[in-house]
C-alpha positions, 0 to 999 in steps of 0.5 A: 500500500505504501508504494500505491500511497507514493505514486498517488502522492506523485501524480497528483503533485504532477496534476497539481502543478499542472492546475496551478500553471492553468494547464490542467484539462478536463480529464485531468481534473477527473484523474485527480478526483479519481486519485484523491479518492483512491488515496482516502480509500486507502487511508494514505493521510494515516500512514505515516501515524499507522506505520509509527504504530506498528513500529512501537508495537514490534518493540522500535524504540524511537533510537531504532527508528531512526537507524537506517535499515543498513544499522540494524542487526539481524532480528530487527531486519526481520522485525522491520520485513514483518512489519513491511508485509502487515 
């Protein structure tokens, strides 16, 4: 869902930007309205607050969110691919 979230985030910055420029047809009006539902269906203003959750719930202290994965011994990459598949 995340990287659903970041497309829809993209295009509709895309289609933004294109409104702001006075630049932005008809069906691309209807795109957007159609890509700012999708992202309310799917919760994407929540994610972050829904992500940081889950992260506390599998044990990441604040210190171990903030490590690049790259930092991170084994069981918490394992804890981190959990959380990536809930």
């Amino acid at each position: 869902a995340d990287i659903e979230r970041t497309l829809l985030k993209e295009e509709i910055a895309e289609l933004e930007a294109k409104a702001s420029e006075g630049t932005l047809d008809a069906a691309g009006s209807v795109r957007q309205g159609d890509l700012i539902s999708r992202l309310d269906e799917i919760g994407g203003d929540s994610a972050d607050r829904r992500a940081e959750a889950l992260l506390a719930n599998l044990g990441f202290s604040e210190e171990l969110r903030s490590r690049p994965l790259s930092q991170l011994s084994g069981g918490w990459r394992v804890r981190t691919m959990l959380a990536a598949a809930i």
